[in-house]
C-alpha positions in Angstrom: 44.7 1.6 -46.5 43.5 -1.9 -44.5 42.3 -1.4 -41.5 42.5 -4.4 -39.1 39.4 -5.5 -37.0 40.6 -4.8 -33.1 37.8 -8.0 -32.2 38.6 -10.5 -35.0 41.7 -9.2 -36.8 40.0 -9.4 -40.3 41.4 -6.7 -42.8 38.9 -4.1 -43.8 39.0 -1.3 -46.5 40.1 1.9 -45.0 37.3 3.4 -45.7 34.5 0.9 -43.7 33.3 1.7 -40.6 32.5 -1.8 -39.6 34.1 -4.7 -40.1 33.1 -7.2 -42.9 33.6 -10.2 -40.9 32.3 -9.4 -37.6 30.1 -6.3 -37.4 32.4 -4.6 -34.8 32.9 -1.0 -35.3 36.5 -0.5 -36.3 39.4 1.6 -34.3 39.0 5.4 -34.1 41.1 5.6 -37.4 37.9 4.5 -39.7 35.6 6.0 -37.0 34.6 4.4 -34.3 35.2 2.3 -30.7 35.8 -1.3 -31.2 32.0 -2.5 -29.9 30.3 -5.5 -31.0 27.1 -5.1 -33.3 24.3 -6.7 -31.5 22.9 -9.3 -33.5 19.9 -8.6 -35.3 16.6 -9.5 -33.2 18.7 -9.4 -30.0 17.8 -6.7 -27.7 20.9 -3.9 -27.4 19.9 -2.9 -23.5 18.6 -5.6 -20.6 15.0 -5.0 -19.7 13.8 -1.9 -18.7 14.7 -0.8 -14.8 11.7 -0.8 -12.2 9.5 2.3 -12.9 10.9 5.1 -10.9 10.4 8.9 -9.7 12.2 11.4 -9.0 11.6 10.2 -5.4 12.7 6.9 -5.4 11.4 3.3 -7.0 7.9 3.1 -6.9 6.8 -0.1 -4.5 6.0 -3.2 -5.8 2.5 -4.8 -5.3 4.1 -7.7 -3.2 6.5 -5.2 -1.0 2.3 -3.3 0.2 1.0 -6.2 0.7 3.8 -7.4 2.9 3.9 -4.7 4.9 -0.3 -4.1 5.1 0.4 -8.1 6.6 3.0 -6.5 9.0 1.0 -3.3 10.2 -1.7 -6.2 10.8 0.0 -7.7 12.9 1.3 -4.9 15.2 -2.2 -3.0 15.2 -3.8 -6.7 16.4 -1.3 -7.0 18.8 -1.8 -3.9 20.1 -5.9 -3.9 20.0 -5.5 -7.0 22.4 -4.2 -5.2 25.1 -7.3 -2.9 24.6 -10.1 -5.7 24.2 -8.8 -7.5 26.6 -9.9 -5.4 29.6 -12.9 -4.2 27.8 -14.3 -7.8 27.6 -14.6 -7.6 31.6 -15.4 -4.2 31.9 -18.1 -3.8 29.6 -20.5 -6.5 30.6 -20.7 -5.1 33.8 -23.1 -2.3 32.6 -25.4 -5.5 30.9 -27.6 -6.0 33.7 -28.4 -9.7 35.0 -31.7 -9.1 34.1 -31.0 -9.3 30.0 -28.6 -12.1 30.8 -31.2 -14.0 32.1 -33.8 -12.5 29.1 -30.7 -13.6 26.3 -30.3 -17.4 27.9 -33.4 -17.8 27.8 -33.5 -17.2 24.0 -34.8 -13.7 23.7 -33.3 -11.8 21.0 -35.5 -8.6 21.0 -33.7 -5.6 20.6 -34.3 -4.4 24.2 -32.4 -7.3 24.8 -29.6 -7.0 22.4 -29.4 -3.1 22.7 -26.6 -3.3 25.4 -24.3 -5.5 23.4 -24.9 -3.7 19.9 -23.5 -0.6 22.3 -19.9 -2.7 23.6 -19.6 -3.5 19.8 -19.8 -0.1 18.5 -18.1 1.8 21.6 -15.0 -1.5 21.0 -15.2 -1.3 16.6 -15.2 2.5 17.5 -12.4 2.5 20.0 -10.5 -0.2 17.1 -10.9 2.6 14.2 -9.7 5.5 16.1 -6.3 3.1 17.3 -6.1 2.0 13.5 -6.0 6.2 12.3 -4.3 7.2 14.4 -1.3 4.7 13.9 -1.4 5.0 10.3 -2.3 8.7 9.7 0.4 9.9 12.5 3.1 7.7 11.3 2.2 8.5 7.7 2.7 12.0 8.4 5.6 11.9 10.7 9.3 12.2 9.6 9.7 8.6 8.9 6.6 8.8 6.2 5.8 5.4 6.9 3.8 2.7 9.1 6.2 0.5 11.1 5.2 -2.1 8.0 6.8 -0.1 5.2 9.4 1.1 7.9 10.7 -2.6 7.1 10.5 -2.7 3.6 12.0 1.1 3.1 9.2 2.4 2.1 7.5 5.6 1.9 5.1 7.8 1.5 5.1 10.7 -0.5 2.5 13.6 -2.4 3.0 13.9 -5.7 5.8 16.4 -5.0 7.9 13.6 -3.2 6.7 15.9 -0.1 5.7 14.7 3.7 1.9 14.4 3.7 0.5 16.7 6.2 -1.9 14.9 8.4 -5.1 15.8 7.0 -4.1 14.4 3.4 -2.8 11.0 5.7 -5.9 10.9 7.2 -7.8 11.0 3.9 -5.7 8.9 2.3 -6.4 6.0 5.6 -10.2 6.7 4.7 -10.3 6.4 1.0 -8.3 3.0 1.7 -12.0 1.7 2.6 -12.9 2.4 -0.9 -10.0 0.4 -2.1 -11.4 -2.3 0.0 -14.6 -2.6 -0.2 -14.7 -2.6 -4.0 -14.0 -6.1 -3.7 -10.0 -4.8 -3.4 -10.4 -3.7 -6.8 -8.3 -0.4 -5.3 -5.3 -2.8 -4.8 -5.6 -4.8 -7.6 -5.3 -1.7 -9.9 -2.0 -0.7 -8.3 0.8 -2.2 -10.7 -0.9 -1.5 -13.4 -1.0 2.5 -13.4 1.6 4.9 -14.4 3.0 6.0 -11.0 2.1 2.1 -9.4 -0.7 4.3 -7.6 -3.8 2.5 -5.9 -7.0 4.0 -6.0 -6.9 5.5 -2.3 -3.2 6.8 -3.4 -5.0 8.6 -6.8 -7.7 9.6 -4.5 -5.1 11.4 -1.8 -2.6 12.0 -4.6 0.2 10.3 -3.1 2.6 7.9 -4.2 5.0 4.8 -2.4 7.9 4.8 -3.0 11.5 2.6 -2.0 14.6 4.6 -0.7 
């Protein structure tokens, strides 16, 4: 008994299961659904999907570093309003005397002493304000700085759990490792398993898009 091809109409022995003309896969009655063969050396499936959790997508490199750019921006705006005043505050406790002694080109470190303290107390003041923003928002509800707010990003322990705000706070420190390995930390990030950088292997956490 012929069977006809449903793609091309070709006649086909009864007992084929694909069609000599075209490759499709003949009608139920010789055992099959009427698909097309995929030509050989043409992928069956379009490219693989983003890598993913359980939790979500993991972020791309380019989606961090936009919103590291963004939580820049908001922690600068909001260290202005702090340095600001300090600038006139602080000078008052340099007295006029080591003004007079600095002018006049002496850099001893009797002389300098008072203005290595206003940059350590502002750095210091700087730190705690950057911390606190991303370890607090980190482990808040939202699981995100107001930068990966943006993007819909997250982040998560390995779990897909809210980090507590110890392991945020560790994870905000270890990003100084990332750093100052000449950002090798960040670099490494689309190239591991779980798109993890080295502050997120560190604090066992992932980022991920919802």
């Amino acid at each position: 008994m012929a069977i006809a091809c449903s793609s091309c109409g070709a006649s086909n022995p009864g007992e084929g299961h694909f069609c000599v003309k075209c490759g499709a896969v003949l009608p139920p009655a010789a055992g099959g659904a009427a698909t097309i063969a995929p030509a050989l050396g043409v992928p069956a499936t379009p490219a693989d999907p983003p890598a993913s959790s359980p939790f979500g997508v993991y972020a791309g490199f380019w989606e961090r570093f936009l919103a590291i750019i963004i939580d820049g921006f908001v922690l600068s705006a909001v260290s202005s309003v702090i340095q600001i005043p300090l600038m006139f505050v602080l000078p008052l406790f340099v007295n006029s005397e080591s003004l007079g002694r600095l002018s006049s080109g002496d850099i001893s470190i009797a002389v300098l002493a008072p203005y290595i303290v206003i940059a350590a107390v502002v750095g210091g003041l700087l730190l705690v304000l950057s911390w606190l923003y991303h370890a607090l928002m980190t482990a808040s509800s939202r699981q995100a700085t107001l930068g990966k707010q943006v993007l819909h990003l997250i982040v998560t322990d390995l779990d897909g759990e809210r980090l507590s705000f110890g392991r945020a706070t560790g994870r905000f420190f270890a990003t100084f490792l990332s750093y100052y390995l000449l950002l090798i930390g960040y670099v490494i990030q689309p190239f591991t398993e779980k798109r993890q950088a080295l502050h997120d292997i560190l604090a066992g956490t992932l980022v991920v898009k919802r």
